[in-house]
C-alpha positions as a Python dict, from the first residue, in 0.01 Angstrom:
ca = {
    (1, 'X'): (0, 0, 0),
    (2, 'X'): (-258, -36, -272),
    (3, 'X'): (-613, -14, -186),
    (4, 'X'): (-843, -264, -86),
    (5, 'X'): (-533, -406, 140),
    (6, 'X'): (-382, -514, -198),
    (7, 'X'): (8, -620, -159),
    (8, 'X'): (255, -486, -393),
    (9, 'X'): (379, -761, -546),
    (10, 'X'): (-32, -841, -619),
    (11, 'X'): (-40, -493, -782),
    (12, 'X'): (270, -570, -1021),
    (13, 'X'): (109, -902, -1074),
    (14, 'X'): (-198, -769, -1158),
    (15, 'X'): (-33, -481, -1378),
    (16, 'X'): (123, -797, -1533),
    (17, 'X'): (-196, -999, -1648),
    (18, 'X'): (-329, -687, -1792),
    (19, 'X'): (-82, -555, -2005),
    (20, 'X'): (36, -920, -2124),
    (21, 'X'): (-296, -1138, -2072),
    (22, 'X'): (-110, -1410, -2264),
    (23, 'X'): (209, -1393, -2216),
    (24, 'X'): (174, -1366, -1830),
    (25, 'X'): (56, -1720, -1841),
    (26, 'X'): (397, -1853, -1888),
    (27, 'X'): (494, -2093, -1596),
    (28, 'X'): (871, -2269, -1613),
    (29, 'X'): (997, -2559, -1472),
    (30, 'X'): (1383, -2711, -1569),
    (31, 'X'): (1387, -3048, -1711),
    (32, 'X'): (1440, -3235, -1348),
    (33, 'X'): (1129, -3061, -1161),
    (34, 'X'): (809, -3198, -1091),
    (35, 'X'): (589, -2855, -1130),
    (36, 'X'): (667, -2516, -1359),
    (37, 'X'): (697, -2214, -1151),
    (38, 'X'): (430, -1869, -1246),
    (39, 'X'): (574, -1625, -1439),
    (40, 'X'): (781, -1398, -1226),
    (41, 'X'): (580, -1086, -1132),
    (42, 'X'): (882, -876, -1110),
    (43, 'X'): (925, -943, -1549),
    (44, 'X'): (675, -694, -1557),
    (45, 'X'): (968, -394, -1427),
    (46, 'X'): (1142, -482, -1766),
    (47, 'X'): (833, -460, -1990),
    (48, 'X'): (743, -151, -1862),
    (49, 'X'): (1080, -71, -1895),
    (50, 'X'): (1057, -111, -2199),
    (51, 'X'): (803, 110, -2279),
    (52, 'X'): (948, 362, -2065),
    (53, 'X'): (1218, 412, -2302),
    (54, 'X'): (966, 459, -2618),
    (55, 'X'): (873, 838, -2429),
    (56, 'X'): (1224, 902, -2305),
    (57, 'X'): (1538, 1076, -2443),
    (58, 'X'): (1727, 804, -2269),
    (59, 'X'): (1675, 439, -2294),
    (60, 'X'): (1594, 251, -1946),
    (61, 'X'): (1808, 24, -1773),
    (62, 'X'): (1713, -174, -1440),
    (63, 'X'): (1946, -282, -1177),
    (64, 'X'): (1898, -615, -1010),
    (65, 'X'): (2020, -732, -690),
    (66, 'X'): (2084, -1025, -936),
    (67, 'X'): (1963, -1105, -1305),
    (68, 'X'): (1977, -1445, -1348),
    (69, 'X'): (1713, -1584, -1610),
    (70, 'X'): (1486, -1203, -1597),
    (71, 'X'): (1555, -1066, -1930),
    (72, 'X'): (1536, -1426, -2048),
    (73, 'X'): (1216, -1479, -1923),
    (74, 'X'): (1095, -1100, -2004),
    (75, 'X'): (1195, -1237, -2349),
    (76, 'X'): (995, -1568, -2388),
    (77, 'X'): (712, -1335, -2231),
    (78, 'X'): (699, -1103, -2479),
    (79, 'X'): (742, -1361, -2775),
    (80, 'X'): (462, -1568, -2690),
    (81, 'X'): (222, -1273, -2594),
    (82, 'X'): (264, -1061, -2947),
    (83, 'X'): (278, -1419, -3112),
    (84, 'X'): (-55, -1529, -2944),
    (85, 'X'): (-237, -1170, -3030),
    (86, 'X'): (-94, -969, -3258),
    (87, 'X'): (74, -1224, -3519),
    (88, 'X'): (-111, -1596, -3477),
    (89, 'X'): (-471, -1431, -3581),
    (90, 'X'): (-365, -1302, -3901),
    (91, 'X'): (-137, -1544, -4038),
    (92, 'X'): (-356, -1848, -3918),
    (93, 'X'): (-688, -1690, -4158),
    (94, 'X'): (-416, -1625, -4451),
    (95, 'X'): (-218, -1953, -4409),
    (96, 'X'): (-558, -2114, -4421),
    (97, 'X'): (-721, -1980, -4687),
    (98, 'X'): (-425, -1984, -4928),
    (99, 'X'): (-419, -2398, -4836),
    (100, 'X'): (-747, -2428, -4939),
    (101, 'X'): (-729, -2186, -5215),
    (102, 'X'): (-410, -2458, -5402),
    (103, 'X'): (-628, -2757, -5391),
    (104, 'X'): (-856, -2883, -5690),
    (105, 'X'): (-1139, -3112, -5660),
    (106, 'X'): (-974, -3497, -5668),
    (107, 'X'): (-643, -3381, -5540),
    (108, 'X'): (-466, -3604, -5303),
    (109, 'X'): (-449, -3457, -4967),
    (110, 'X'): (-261, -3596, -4654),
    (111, 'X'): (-381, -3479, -4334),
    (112, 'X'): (-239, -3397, -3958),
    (113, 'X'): (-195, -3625, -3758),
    (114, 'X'): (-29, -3903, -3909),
    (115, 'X'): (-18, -3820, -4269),
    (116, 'X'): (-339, -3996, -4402),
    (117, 'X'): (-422, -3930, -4727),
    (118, 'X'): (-730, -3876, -4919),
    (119, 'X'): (-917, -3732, -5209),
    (120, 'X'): (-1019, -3379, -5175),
    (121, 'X'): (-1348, -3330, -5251),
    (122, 'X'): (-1355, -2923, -5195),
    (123, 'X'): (-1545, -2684, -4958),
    (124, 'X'): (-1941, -2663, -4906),
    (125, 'X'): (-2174, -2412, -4675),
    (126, 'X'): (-2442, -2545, -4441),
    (127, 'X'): (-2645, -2345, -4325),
    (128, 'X'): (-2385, -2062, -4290),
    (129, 'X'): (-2087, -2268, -4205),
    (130, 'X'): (-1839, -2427, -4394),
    (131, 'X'): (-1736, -2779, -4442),
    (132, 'X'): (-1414, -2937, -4552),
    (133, 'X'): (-1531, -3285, -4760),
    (134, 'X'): (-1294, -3569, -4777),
    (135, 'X'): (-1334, -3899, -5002),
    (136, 'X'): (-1197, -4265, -4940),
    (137, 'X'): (-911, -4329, -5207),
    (138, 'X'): (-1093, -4622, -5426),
    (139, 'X'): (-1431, -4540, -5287),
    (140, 'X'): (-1549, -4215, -5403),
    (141, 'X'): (-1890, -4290, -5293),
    (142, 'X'): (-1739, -4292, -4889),
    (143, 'X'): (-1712, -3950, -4801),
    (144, 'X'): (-1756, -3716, -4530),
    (145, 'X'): (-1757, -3323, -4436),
    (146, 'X'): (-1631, -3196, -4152),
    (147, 'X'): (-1707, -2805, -4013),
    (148, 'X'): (-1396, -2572, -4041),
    (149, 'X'): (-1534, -2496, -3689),
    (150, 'X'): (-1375, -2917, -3578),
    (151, 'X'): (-1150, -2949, -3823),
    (152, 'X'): (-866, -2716, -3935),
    (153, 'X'): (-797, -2617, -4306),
    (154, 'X'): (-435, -2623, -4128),
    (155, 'X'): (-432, -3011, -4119),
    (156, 'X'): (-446, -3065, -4449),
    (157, 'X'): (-167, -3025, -4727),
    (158, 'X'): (-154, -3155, -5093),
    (159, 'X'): (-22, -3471, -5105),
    (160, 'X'): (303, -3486, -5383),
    (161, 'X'): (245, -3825, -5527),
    (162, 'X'): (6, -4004, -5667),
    (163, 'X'): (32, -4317, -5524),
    (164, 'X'): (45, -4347, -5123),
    (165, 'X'): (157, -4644, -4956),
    (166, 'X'): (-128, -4831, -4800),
    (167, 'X'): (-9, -4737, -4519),
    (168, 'X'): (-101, -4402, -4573),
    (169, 'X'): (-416, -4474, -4715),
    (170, 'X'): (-682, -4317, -4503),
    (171, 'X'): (-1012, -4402, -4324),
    (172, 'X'): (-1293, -4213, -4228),
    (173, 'X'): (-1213, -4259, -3874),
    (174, 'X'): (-895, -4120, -3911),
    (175, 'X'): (-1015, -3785, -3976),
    (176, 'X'): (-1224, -3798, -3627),
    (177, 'X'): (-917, -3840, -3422),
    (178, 'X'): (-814, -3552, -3248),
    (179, 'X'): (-434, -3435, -3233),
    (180, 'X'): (-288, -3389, -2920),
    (181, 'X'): (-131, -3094, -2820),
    (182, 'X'): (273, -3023, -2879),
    (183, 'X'): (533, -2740, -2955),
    (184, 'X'): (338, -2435, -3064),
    (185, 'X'): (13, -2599, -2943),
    (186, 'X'): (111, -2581, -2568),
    (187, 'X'): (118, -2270, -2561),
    (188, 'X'): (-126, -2078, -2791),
    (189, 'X'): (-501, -2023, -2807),
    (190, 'X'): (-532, -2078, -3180),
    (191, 'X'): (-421, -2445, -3262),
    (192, 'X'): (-134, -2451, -3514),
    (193, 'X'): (-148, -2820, -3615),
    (194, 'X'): (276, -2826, -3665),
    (195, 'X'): (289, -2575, -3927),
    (196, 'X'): (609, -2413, -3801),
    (197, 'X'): (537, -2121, -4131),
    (198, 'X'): (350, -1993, -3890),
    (199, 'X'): (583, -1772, -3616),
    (200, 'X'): (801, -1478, -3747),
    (201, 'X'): (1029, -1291, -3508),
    (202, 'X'): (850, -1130, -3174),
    (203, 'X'): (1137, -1063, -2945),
    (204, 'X'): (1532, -1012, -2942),
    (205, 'X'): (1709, -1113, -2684),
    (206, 'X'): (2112, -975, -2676),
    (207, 'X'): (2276, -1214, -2442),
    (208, 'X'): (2623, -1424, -2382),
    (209, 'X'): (2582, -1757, -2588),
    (210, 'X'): (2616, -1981, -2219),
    (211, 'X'): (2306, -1822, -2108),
    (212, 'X'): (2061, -1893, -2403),
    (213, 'X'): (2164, -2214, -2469),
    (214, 'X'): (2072, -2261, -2076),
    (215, 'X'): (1754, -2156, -2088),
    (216, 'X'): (1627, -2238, -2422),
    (217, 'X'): (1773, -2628, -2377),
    (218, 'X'): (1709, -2652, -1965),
    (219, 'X'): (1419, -2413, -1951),
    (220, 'X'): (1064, -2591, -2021),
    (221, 'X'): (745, -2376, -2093),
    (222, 'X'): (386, -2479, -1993),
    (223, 'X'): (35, -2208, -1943),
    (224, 'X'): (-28, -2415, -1623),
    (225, 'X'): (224, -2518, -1360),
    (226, 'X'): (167, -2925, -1383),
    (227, 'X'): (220, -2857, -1749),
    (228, 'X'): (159, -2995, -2010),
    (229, 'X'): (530, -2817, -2136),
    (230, 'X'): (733, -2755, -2414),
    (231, 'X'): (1032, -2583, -2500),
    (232, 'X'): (1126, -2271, -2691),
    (233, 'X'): (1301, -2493, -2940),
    (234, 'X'): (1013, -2678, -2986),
    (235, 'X'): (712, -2459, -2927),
    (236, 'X'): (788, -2109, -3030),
    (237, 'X'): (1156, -2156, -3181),
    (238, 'X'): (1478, -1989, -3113),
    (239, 'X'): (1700, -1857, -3370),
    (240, 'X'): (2064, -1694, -3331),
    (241, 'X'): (2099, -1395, -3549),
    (242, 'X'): (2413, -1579, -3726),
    (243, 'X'): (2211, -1893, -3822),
    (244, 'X'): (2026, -1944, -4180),
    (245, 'X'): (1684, -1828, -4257),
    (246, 'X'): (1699, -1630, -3859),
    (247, 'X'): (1339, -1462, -3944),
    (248, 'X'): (1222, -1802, -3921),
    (249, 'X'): (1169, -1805, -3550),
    (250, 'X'): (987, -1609, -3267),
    (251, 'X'): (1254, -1595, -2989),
    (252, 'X'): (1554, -1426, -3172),
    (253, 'X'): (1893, -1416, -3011),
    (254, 'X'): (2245, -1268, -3045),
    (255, 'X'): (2586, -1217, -2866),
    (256, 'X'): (2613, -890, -2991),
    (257, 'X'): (2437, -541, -3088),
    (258, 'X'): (2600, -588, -3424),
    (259, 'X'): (2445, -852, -3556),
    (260, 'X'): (2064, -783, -3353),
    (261, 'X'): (2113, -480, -3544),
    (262, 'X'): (2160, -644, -3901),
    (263, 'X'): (1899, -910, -3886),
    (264, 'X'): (1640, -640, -3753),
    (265, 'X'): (1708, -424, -4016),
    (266, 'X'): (1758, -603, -4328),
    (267, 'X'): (1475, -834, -4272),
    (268, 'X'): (1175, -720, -4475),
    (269, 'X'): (899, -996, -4324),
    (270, 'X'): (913, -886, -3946),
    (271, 'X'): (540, -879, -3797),
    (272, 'X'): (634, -589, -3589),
    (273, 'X'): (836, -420, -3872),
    (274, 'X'): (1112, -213, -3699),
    (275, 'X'): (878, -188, -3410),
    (276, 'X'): (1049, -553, -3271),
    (277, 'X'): (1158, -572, -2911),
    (278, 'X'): (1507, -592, -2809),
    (279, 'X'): (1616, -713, -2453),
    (280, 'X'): (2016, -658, -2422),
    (281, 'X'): (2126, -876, -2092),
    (282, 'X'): (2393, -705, -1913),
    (283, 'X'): (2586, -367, -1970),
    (284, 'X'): (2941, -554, -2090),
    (285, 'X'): (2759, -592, -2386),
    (286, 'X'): (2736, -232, -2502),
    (287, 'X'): (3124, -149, -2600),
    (288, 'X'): (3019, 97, -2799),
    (289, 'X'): (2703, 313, -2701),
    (290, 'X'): (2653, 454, -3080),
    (291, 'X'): (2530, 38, -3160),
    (292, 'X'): (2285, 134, -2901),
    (293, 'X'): (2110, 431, -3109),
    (294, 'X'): (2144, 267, -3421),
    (295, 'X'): (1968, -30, -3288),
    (296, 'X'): (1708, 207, -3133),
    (297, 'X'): (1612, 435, -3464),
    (298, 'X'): (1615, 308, -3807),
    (299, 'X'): (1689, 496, -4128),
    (300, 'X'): (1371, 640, -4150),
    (301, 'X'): (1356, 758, -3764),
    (302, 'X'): (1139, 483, -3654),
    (303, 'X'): (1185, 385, -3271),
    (304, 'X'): (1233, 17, -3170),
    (305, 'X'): (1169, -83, -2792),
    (306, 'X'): (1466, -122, -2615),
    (307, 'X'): (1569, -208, -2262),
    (308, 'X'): (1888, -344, -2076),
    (309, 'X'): (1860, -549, -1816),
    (310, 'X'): (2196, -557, -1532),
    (311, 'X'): (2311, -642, -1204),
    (312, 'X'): (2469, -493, -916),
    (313, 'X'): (2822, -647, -985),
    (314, 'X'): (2784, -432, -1311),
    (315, 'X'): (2910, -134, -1126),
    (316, 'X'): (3202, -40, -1351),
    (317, 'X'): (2979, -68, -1633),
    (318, 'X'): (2684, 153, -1453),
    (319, 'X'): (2942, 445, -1430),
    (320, 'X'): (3122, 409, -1772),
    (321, 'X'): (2720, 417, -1937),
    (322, 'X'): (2589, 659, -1635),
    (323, 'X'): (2546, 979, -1904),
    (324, 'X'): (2378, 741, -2109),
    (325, 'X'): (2092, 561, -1968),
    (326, 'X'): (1804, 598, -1727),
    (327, 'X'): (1872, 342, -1418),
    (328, 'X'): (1604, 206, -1231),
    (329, 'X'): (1758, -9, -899),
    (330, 'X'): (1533, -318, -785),
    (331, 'X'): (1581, -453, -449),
    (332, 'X'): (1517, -793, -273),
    (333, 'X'): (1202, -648, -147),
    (334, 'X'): (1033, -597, -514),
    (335, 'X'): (1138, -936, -647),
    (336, 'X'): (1015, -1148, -309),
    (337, 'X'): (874, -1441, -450),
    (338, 'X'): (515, -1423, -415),
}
């Protein structure tokens, strides 16, 4: 036992929250329950894994008693972790900037929420911070800044008319109101204001097509278990490798090596490069074990994470693949719920 009278399933958890501060905040709850559920400490056997396999000659595959939704879940962790750290900082600052950067002094802008428009009246500094200033369409003398620090350069977008429906036409107030949180919001610490441009692909997930439709249509997300929640489909999106424009997601997914294998490497705007995750969910998937390496190195030798995730009734599997992989067997006892 750990010290300090520390459990192990505390330890794991612990070992968890460290290694994936953000995406260890994951709770999930199906459609029809009241509360979400914490992240599974036992997800973190996968991730490490995971990077097991980056040091070994053989790639790591874990055993459960049974796998149900684990690689699934090992995969939304991962997503929204890299997505929350690694990606989200960057592109937020460039997205940003290049907005601002398109607009001209009396452009129409429409902002987020609700499309309001207005007349752009540029950027200022105040005493080292900058403001965003916004004029009343018809009253150029009503006009008002507001600090990037309260109000987003992602709300705003150039409006492609010239003439908005009153509707549209905007109000100072308007600009106060604050948007509340949905899809991407729920979930990350840098607002993203429905500017889906945002996510690129995080995580692969090889699985049976039954499974991920499950989870990504049944499965809701939430950072706190009385929510608020989302789902992948709405928050961090979930593409199948076969489907148009597939980079255009975080959570990618596939029924086979082949195509995981084809997306990863022809597409040139990855954040992680080749470096991109791959979770393969069960051992029938791997009829040939050559997919496998090719997946794992790319032309120029560079290694991509890799870990399979299977179950006990896998056994045929386990000994056709026993020369090939590193097998790691989880019991009951290590995936108790805590």
């Amino acid at each position: 036992m750990p010290s300090g009278g520390m459990n192990f399933t505390d330890s794991i958890r612990i070992s968890l929250e460290k290694d994936y501060p953000w995406g260890s905040k994951l709770h999930y709850k199906s459609s029809d329950d009241g509360n979400g559920t914490k992240n599974p400490h036992y997800i973190q056997f996968i991730l490490k894994a995971l990077q097991s396999g980056m040091t070994k000659p053989k790639l790591t595959c874990l055993v459960f008693p049974k796998k149900g939704f684990a690689a699934h879940a090992a995969w939304a962790t991962l997503a929204t972790d890299i997505l929350a750290r690694e990606v989200l900082p960057t592109k937020v600052k460039e997205f940003s900037d290049r907005q601002l950067s398109e607009l001209k002094i009396n452009d129409l802008v429409s902002t987020y929420p609700g499309d309001k428009v207005f007349v752009w009246g540029g950027e200022s500094m105040h005493r080292g911070e900058r403001y965003l200033t916004f004029k009343l369409i018809g009253k150029s003398s009503s006009q008002v800044g507001l600090p990037v620090s309260t109000f987003s350069p992602l709300r705003i977008k150039k409006y492609p008319g010239t003439k908005p429906p009153a509707r549209q036409i905007g109000k100072l107030e308007h600009l106060h109101s604050e948007p509340s949180r949905s899809g991407l919001d729920i979930l990350m610490p840098i607002k993203n204001y429905g500017n889906k441009g945002l996510v690129g692909i995080c995580a692969c997930l090889v699985s049976d097509s039954s499974s991920i439709t499950d989870f990504t249509t049944r499965i809701e997300l939430g950072l706190n278990s009385d929510g608020p929640f989302t789902t992948i489909k709405d928050s961090l999106l979930d593409k199948g490798a076969q489907e148009s424009s597939p980079e255009q997601c975080t959570c990618l997914h596939s029924t086979d090596i082949d195509n995981a294998l084809e997306v990863l490497r022809s597409t040139t705007t990855l954040p992680l490069g080749q470096k991109t995750p791959v979770i393969i969910d069960g051992l029938s998937l791997i009829r040939d074990y050559t997919l496998v390496q090719n997946l794992r190195f790319s032309d120029s030798g560079e290694q991509r994470p890799i870990v399979i995730v299977a179950e006990y009734t896998e056994r045929h599997h386990i000994e056709r693949l026993a020369n090939n992989f590193d097998f790691w067997e989880i019991h009951n006892t290590e995936i108790t719920t805590e």
